[in-house]
SERO-4910 file (N, C-alpha, C, O; in steps of 0.05 Angstrom, whole numbers):
BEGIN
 pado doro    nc1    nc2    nc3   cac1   cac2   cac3    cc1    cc2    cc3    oc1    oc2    oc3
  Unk    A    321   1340   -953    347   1353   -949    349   1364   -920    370   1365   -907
  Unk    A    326   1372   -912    327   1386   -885    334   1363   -859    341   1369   -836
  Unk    A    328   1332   -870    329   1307   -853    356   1315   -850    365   1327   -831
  Unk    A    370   1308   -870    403   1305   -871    415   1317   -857    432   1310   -840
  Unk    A    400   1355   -865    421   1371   -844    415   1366   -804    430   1362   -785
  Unk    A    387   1369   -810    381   1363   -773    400   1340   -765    419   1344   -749
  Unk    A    393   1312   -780    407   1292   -773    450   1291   -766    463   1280   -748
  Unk    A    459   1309   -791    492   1318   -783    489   1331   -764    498   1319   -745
  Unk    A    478   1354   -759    476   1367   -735    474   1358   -709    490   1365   -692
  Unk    A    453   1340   -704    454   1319   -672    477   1300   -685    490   1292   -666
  Unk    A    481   1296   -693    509   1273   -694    529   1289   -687    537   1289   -664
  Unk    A    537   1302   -703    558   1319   -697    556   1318   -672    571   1303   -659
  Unk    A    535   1335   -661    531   1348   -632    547   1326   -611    567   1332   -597
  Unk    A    534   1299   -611    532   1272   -594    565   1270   -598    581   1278   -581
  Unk    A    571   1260   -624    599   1257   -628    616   1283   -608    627   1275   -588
  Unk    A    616   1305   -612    625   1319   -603    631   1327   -565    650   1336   -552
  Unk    A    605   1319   -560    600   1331   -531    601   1304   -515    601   1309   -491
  Unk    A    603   1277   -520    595   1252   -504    616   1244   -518    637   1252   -508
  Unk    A    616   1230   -539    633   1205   -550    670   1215   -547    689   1200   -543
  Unk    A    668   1235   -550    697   1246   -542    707   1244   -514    722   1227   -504
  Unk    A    698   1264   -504    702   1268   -472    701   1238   -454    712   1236   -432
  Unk    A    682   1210   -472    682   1184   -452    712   1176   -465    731   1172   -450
  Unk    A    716   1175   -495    747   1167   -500    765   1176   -487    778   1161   -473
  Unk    A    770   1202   -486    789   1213   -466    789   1207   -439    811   1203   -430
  Unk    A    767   1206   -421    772   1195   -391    777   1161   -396    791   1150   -379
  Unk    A    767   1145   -419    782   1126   -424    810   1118   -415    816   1106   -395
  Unk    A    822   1126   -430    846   1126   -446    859   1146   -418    882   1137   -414
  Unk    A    852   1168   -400    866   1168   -373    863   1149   -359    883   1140   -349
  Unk    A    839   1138   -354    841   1123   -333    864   1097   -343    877   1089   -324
  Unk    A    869   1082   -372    880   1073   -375    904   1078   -364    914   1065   -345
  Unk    A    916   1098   -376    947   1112   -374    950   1116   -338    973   1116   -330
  Unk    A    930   1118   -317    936   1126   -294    946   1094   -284    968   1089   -274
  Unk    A    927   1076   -289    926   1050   -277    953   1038   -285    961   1020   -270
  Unk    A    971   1045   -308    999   1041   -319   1019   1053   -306   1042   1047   -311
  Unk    A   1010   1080   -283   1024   1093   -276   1039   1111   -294   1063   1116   -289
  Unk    A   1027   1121   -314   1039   1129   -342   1024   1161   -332   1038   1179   -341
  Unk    A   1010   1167   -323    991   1190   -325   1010   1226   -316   1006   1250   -317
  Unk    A   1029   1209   -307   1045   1240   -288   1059   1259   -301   1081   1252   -310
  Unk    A   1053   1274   -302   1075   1293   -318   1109   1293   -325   1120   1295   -303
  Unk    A   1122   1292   -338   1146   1289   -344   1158   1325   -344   1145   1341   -357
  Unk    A   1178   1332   -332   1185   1356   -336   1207   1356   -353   1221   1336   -353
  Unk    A   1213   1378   -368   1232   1384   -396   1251   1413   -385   1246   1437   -385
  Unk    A   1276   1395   -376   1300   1417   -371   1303   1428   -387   1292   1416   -406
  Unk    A   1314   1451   -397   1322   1477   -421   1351   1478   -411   1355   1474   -387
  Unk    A   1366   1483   -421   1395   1492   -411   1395   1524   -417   1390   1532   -440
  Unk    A   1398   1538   -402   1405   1566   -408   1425   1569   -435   1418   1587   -451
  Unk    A   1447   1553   -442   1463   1567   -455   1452   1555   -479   1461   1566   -498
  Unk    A   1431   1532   -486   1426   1534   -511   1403   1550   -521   1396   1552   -545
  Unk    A   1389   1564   -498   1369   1582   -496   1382   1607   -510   1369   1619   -527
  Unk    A   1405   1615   -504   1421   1643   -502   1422   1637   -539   1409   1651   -555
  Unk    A   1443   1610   -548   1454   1612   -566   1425   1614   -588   1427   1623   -611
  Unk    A   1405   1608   -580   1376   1605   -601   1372   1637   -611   1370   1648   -633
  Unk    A   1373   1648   -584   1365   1676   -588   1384   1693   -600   1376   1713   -613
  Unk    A   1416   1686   -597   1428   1703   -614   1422   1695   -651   1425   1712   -668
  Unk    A   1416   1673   -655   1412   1664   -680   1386   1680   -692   1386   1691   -714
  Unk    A   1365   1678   -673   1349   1694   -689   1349   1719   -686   1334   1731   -701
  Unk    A   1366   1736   -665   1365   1758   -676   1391   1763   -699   1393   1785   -710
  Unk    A   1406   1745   -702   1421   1745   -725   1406   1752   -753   1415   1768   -768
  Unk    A   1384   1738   -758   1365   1733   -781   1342   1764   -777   1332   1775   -796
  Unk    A   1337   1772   -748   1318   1792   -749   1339   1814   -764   1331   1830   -781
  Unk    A   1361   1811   -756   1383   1847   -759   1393   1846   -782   1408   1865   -789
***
C-alpha cells in the first residue's frame, strides 16, 4: 500500500511540475509562430457599464 502511495505522489509530482509547464510552452510557441499569441483588447462602453450598475443596485435596494 505504501508502493501505491509513494508511487501517486512522484507521478503526480512529474505530471505536475514538468509535463504541464512543456505543454504549455508547447502550445505558445505554437500560437506565436501563427502569429496568434498577442493579446486582443476588449472595449467596455461606458453607458452599458452605467446601465449594469443601475440594475444591480436596483436588486441590492
Amino acid at each position: 500500500m505504501a508502493w501505491a502511495l509513494i508511487g501517486g505522489l512522484i507521478s503526480s509530482m512529474f505530471l505536475t511540475m514538468v509535463v504541464v509547464p512543456v505543454i504549455i510552452t508547447c502550445f505558445d510557441r505554437i500560437l506565436a509562430r501563427f502569429g496568434k499569441d498577442q493579446k486582443k483588447e476588449i472595449h467596455i462602453e461606458e453607458k452599458a457599464l452605467e446601465e449594469e450598475e443601475s440594475e444591480v443596485a436596483e436588486y441590492v435596494y
